[in-house]
C-alpha positions as CSV (number, residue, x, y, z in Angstrom):
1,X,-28.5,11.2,-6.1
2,X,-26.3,10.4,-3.1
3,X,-23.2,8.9,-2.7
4,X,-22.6,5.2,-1.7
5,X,-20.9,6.0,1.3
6,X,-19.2,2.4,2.0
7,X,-15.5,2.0,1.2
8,X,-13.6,-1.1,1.7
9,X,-10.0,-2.0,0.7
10,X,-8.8,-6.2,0.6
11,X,-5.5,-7.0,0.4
12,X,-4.3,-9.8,-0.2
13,X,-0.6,-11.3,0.2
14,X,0.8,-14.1,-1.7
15,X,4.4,-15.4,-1.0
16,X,5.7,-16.8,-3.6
17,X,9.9,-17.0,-2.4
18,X,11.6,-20.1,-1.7
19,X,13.2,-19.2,1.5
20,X,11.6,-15.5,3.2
21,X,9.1,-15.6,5.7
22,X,7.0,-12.1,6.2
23,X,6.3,-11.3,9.6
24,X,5.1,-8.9,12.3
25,X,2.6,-7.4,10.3
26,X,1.4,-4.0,11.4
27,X,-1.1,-0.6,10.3
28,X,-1.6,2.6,10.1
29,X,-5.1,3.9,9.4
30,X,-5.7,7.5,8.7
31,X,-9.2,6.7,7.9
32,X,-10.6,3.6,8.5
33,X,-10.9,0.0,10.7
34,X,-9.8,-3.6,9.8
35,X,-12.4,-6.1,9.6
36,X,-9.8,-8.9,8.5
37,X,-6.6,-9.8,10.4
38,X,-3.3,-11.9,8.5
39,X,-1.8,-14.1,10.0
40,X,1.3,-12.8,12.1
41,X,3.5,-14.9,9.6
42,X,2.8,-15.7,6.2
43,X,5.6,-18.3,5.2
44,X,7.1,-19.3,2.0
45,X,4.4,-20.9,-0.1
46,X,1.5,-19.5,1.7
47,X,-0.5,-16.3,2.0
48,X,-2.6,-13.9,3.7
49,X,-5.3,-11.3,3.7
50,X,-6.5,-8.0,5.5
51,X,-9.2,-6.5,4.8
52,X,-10.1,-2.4,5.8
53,X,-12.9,-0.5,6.0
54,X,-14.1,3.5,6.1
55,X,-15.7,4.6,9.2
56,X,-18.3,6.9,8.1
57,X,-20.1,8.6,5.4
58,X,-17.3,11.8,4.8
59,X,-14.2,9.8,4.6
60,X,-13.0,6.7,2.5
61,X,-10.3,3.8,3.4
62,X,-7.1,5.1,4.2
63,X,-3.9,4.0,5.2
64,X,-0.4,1.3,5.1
65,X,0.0,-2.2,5.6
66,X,3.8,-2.9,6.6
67,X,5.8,-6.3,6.6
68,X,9.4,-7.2,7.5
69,X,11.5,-9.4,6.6
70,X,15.5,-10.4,7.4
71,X,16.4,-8.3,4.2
72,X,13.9,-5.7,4.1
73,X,10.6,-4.4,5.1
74,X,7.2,-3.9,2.1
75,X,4.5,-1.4,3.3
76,X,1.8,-0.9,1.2
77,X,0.0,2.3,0.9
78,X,-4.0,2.1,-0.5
79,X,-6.4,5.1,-0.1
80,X,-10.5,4.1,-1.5
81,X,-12.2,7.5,-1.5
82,X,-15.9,8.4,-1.2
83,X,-16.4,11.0,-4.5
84,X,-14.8,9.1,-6.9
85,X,-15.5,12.0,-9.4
86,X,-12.8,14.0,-7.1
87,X,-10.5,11.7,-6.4
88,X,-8.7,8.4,-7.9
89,X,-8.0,5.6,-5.6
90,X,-4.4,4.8,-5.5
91,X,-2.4,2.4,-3.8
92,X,1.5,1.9,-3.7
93,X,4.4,-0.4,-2.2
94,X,7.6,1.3,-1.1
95,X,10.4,-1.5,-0.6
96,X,13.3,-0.7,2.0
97,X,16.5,-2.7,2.9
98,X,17.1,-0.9,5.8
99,X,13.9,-2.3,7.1
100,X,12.5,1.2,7.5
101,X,9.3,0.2,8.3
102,X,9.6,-1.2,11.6
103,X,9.4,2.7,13.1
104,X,6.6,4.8,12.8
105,X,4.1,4.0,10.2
106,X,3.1,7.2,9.9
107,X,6.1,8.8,8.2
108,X,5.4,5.8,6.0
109,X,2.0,7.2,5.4
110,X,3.2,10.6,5.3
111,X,6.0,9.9,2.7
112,X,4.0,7.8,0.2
113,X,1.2,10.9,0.1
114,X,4.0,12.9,-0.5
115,X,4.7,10.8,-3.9
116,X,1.3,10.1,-5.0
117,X,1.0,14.4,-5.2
118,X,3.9,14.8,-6.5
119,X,4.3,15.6,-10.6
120,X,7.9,13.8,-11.0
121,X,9.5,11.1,-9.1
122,X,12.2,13.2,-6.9
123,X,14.1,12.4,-4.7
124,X,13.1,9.6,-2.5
125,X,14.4,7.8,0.0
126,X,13.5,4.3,-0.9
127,X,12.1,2.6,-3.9
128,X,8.4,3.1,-4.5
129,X,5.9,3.1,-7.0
130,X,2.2,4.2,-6.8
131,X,-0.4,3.0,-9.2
132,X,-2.9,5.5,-10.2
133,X,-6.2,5.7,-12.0
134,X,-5.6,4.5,-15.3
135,X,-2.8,1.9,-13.8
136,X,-3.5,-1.7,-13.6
137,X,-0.5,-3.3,-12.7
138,X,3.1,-2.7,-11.2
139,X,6.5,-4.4,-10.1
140,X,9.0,-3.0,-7.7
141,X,12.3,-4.6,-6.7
142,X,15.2,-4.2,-4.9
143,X,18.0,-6.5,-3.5
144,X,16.8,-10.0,-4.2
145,X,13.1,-9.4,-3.7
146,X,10.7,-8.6,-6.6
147,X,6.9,-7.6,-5.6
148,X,3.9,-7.1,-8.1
149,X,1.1,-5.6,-7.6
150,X,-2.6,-5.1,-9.0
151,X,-6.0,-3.6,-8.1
152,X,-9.3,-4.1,-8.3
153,X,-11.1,-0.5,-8.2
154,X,-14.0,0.2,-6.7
155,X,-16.5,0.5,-3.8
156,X,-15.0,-2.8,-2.7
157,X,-11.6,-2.4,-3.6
158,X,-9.4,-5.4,-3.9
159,X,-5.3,-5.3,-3.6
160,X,-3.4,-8.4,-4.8
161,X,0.2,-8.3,-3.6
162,X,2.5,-11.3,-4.9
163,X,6.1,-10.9,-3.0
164,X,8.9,-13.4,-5.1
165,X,12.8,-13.9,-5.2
166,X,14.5,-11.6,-8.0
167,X,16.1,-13.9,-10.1
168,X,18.4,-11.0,-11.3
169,X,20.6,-10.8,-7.9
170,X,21.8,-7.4,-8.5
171,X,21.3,-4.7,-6.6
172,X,19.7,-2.4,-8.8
173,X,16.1,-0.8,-7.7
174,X,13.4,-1.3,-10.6
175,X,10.2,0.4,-10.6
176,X,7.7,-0.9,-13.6
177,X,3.9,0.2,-14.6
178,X,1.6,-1.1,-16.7
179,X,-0.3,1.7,-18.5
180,X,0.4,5.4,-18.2
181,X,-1.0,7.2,-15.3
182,X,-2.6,10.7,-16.2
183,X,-0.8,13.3,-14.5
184,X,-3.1,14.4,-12.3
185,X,-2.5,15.1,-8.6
186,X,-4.6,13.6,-6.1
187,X,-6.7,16.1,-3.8
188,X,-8.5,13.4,-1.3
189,X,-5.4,12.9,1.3
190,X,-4.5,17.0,2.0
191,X,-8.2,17.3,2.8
192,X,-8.9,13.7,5.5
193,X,-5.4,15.5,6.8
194,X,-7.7,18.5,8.3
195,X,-10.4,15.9,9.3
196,X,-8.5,13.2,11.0
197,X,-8.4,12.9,15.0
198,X,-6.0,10.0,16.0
199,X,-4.3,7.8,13.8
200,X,-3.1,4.9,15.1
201,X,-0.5,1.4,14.4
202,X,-1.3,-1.6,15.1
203,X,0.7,-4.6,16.0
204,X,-0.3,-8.4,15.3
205,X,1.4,-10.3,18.0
């Protein structure tokens, strides 16, 4: 019996501060198109969605979302493979108050693989967290943002991303998950490394 060959990853953005507006909202897609485009600012109060799919039958849904802010910038890493008896799908948010994000997606990309394979946390440059199989739910924050996060597995994968002032105004980073992920490594991204021809960002004016 074959595989179901479509992959799709939704993601959508809720912001729930009083006074940050996200903006400038670009991608990188290893693997993948967007179907869905956000708005180019989602304001306090409001939100947004983006929505990705895989372009053919040997690779999944693969890549970041970014946003900036004043303070900081929030990318968000998902990857929806084909042979789910291979590989998990995992997706992850990496916060940065140097605004990080605004460069190269890639190294984005490049860095948050880097986690999701690697057996213990490190040492990383900003805060992160990736959710993996068994995972439902997580929370990262830094400064005096807090985002959570959940996902809806799946052939149809859906990302909720909920973006809200810390009221704990220290500067500590916090990374939270609900339910232990197994500590397996995932294989999927090392091998649509060898496969991929041009990745590219885009830019939502």
């Amino acid at each position: 019996m074959g595989l179901n060959s479509s992959r799709s990853v939704e993601i959508y953005i809720s912001n729930n501060t009083q006074k940050i507006t996200l903006k400038n909202p670009r991608i990188y897609l290893y693997s993948g198109h967007s179907l869905k485009f956000p708005q180019p600012l989602v304001f306090p109060g409001s939100s947004s969605s983006w929505k990705f799919m895989n372009n053919s039958s040997f690779w999944g849904c693969n890549g970041v979302l970014a946003f900036e802010a004043e303070s900081f910038t929030l990318a968000i890493y998902f990857s929806n493979p084909i042979d789910y008896n291979r590989f998990p799908m995992e997706m992850g948010l990496e916060l940065s108050l140097d605004r990080v994000h605004r460069g190269h997606l890639e190294a984005a990309y490049d860095r948050l693989v880097t986690i999701s394979r690697a057996s213990s946390k490190g040492n990383f440059m900003f805060p992160f967290v990736i959710l993996k199989e068994s995972q439902k739910q997580a929370q990262l924050s830094t400064g005096l943002v807090k985002v959570t996060a959940t996902v809806s597995r799946g052939q149809n994968a859906v990302v909720r991303v909920q973006v809200e002032d810390q009221s704990n105004s220290g500067s500590e980073d916090r990374t939270e998950t609900l339910f232990q992920a197994r500590m397996s490594k995932s294989e999927n991204l090392p091998v649509l490394w060898e496969l991929m021809d041009s990745p590219r960002t885009t830019r939502i004016a």
